[in-house]
Structures are given as structure tokens and as C-alpha cells.
GUMARGU-227106 format. One line per 4 residues: their letters; for each residue x, y, z of C-alpha. Coordinates in Angstrom, 2 decimals. Each point is the difference from the previous one (the first is absolute). Example, Ala and Ser with C-alpha at 12.3 -4.5 7.8 and 13.67 -1.06 7.14 Angstrom:
<atoms>
as = 12.30/-4.50/7.80 ~ 1.37/3.44/-0.66
</atoms>
This chain:
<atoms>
xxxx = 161.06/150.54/178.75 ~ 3.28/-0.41/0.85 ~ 0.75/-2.96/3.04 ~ 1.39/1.61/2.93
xxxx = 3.43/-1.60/1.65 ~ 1.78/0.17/3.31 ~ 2.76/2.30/0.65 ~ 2.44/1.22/2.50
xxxx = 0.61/3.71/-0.43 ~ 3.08/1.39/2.01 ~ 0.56/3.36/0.65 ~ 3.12/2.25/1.22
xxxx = -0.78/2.78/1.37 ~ 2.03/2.83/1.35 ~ 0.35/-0.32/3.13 ~ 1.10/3.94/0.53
xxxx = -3.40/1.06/-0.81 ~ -2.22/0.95/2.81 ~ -2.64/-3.52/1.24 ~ -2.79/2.14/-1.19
xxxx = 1.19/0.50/-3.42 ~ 0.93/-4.08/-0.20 ~ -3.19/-0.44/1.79 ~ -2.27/2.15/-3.09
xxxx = 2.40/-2.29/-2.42 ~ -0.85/-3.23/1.35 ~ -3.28/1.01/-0.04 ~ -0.40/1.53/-3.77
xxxx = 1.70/-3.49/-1.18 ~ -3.02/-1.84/1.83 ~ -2.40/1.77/-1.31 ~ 1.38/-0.04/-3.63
xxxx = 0.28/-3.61/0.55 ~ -3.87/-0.50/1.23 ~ -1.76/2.84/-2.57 ~ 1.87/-1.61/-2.99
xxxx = -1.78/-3.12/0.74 ~ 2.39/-2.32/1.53 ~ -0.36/-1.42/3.39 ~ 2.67/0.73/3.08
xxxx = 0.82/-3.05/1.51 ~ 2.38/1.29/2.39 ~ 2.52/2.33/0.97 ~ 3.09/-0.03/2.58
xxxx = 2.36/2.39/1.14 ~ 3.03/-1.45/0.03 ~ 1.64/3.20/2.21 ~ 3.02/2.10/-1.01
xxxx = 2.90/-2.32/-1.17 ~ 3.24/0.54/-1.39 ~ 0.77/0.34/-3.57 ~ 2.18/-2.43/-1.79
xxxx = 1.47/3.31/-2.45 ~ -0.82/3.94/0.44 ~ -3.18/0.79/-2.18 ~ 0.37/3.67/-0.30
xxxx = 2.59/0.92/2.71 ~ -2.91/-2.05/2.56 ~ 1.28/-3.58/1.79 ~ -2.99/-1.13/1.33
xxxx = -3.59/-0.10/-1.32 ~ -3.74/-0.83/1.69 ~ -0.58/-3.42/-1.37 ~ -3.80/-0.29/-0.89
xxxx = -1.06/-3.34/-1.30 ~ -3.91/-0.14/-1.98 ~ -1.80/-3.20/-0.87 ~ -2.43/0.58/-2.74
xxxx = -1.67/-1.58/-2.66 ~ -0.35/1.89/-3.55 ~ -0.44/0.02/-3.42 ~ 2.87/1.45/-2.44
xxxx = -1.19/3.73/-0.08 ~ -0.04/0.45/3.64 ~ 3.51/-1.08/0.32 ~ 0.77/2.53/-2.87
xxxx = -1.42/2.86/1.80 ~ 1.45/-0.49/3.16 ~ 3.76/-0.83/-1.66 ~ -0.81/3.22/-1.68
xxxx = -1.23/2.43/3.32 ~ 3.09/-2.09/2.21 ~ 2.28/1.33/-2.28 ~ -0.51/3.53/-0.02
xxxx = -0.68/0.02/3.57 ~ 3.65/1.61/1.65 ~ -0.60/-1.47/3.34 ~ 0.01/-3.63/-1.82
xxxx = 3.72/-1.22/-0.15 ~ -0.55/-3.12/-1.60 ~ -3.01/-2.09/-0.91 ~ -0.65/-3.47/-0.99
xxxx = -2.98/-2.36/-1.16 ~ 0.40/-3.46/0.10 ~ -2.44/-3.32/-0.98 ~ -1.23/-2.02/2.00
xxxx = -0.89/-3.64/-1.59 ~ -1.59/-1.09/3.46 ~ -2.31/2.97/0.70 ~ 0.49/2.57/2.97
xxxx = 0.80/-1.99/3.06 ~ -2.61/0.42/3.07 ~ 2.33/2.58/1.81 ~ 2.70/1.78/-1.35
xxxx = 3.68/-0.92/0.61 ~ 2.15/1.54/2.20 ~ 3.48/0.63/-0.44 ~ 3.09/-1.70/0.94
xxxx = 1.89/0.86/2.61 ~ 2.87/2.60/-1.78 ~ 3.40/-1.52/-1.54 ~ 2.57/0.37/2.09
xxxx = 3.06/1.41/-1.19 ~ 3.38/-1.56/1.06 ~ 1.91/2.06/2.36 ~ 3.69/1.62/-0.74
xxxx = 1.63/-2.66/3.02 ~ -1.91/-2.47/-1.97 ~ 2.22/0.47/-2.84 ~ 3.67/-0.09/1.90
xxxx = 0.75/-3.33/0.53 ~ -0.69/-0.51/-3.67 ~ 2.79/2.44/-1.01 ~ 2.21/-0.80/2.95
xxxx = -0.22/-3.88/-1.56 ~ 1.06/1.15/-4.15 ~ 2.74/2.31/2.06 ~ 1.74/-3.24/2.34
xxx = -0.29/-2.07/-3.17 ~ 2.22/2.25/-2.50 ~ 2.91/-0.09/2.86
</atoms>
């Protein structure tokens, strides 16, 4: 039998969709996760956050983040229902070489993007020095 590893599972969701129908999603991924015999080690919502790029005309996403450990075919099946789901913007498994941590991560506070007066001086500085 194949040994099973630790992975972090992150999942965009649309966050347009009613809380019931992300709800039901969340949900179907757990269960997919605990009948095709790998273990949940955690889960956190990370909240609604704003998209780096649109993803299909959305800019922002539900942020779910899984800890699980599984073998190779579980991980096949779920890359394989996440990607027909339509609700599931993006999704993305990575390896852990530690194992699952004792409780999830949370998120970082957002970036913070630089405002337009932030940029000014800058241009008022190239513009004093060609005179």
C-alpha cells in the first residue's frame, strides 16, 4: 500500500455563489477527502480576499485552506472532481516534507498596494532633474 503524505490543499472558490452552495462544496471536498481514505488534518477559512488577476471576470475568491494526508490516487481524484467543479476558480496541492502542522495557518494580513500620491514625488523628482 501506498505511504500516505502531508498536504496543503487550497481552494478558490467563487465567492458570488450563495454560502450554502460554498458551504455543500466545502463539505463534498471533506468527505471525498475522508471516504478515499486519507485523513483531514485541518481546514481554515481564510475569508473572502482579493484576487491578485481576474479569474473569469471574478476579483476576489473564498480562500479555503485543507490539511490532509494521502496516498497518490486520492490526490488524483480530487485534482480531477476540483476541476470540473465551476464554482472552483483555482486549485492547488502542495507537499508538505514536515507533516500537517497542529493547526492550520492563517493568512497574512493583505498586500497593500501603493497609493496614486505615493507615486508623485517620484515623477515630480525625474521631472526637476531634466530642467
Amino acid at each position: 500500500m501506498a505511504e500516505k503524505a502531508a498536504y496543503d490543499l487550497t481552494v478558490l472558490i467563487d465567492s458570488e455563489l450563495p454560502e450554502e452552495t460554498q458551504a455543500q462544496l466545502i463539505d463534498g471536498i471533506k468527505k471525498q477527502i475522508e471516504s478515499g481514505s486519507g485523513v483531514l488534518k485541518g481546514h481554515a477559512d481564510w475569508g473572502v480576499r482579493k484576487l491578485t488577476f481576474e479569474i473569469g471576470h471574478r476579483t476576489e475568491a473564498s480562500y479555503q485552506l485543507f490539511q490532509l494526508e494521502a496516498n497518490s490516487e486520492l490526490l488524483a481524484q480530487l485534482d480531477h472532481n476540483l476541476k470540473i467543479q465551476d464554482a472552483v476558480l483555482r486549485h492547488r496541492v502542495i507537499r508538505l516534507s514536515k507533516g500537517a502542522p497542529e493547526t492550520p495557518p492563517t493568512p497574512g494580513p493583505p498586500a497593500r498596494q501603493a497609493t496614486p500620491a505615493e507615486h508623485e514625488p517620484a515623477e515630480a523628482e525625474d521631472q526637476q532633474e531634466t530642467t
